[in-house]
Every structure is written in C-alpha cells, then in structure tokens.
N, C-alpha and C positions, 0 to 999 in steps of 0.2 A: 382465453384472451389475455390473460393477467399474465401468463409466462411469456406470451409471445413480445409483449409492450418490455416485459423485462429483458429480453434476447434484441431489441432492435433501439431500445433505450440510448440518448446518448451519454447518461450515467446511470447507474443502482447500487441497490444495496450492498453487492455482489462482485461489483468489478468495478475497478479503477476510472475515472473520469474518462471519455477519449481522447481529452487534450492531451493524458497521461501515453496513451499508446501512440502519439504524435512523438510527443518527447523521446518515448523509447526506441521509435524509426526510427530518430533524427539525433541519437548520439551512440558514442561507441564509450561501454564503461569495460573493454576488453581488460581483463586483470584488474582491475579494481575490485573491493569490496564497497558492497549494495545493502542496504538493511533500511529492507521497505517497511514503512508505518503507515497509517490511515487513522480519519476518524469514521466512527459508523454510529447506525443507532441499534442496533442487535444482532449484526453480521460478524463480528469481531474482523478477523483480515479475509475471508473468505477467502478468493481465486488469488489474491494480489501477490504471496509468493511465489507461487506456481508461474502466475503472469512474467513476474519480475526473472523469474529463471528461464524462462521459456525464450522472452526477450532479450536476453542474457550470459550465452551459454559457457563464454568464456569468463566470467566474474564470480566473485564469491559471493552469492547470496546466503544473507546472513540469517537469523531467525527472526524473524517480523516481530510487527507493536503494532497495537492497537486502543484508542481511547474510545467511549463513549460522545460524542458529540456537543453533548447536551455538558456533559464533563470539562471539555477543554476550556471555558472561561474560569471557571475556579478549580483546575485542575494542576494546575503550576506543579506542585510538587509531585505529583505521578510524572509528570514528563521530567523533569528534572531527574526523578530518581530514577526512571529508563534511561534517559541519555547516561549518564554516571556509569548505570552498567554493561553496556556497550563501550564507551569512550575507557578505556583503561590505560 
C-alpha cells in the first residue's frame, strides 16, 4: 500500500513536485543548460536528473544538487558554495 500512495502521490520523496512536471510540458529549454537542485529529507536528487533529461532532450543537463531540508534555513553557505561551483 505504501508504494502504491508513493506512485500516485502528487509529491515524494522521490520525484519532483507535479507542478514541477507542469512546468516542464509547458516550456521549451531546447539548447539551454539545466542544473536541477532539490531539497529532500534522505532521498538526495533521486529520479530528478533523469526526470530533468528525459523532459529535456535537447538541453544540457548538468550534474544535480541536493540539500537536506531541515538544512536550507542555516545552510546559506552550502548553497552559496554550490552555486560558485557551477556559476564560473
């Protein structure tokens, strides 16, 4: 029963929001690069690059990020020090 509420869920731990796969119909990142992040509470990025290429097939999906959830109010410098090493 526990997998199935996870497979029909309209978010988990596992996959991106569906407002998220709304967004991804409803734009075109053709040639763009993409460098999906997320926060979770012990999934890290699970499906979400996969997701993000799959939705995506013409764009450069880059290598994901991931914070802890519980992290991101006093996390500041973790995100800072990822952006930095992506933004070059």
């Amino acid at each position: 029963m526990g997998h199935l509420l996870k497979d029909v869920a309209p978010f988990g731990r596992d996959i991106y929001p569906q407002v998220m796969f709304t967004l991804f119909r409803d734009i075109d990142l053709d040639g763009k690069t993409v460098i999906p992040f997320t926060t979770h509470e012990g999934s890290g990025l699970a499906s979400c690059v996969s997701d993000v290429k799959k939705a995506f097939p013409k764009a450069k999906v880059t290598a994901g990020w991931s914070i802890y959830g519980h992290e991101v109010r006093g996390g500041k410098a973790k995100v800072e020090k990822w952006i930095r090493s992506v933004v070059k």
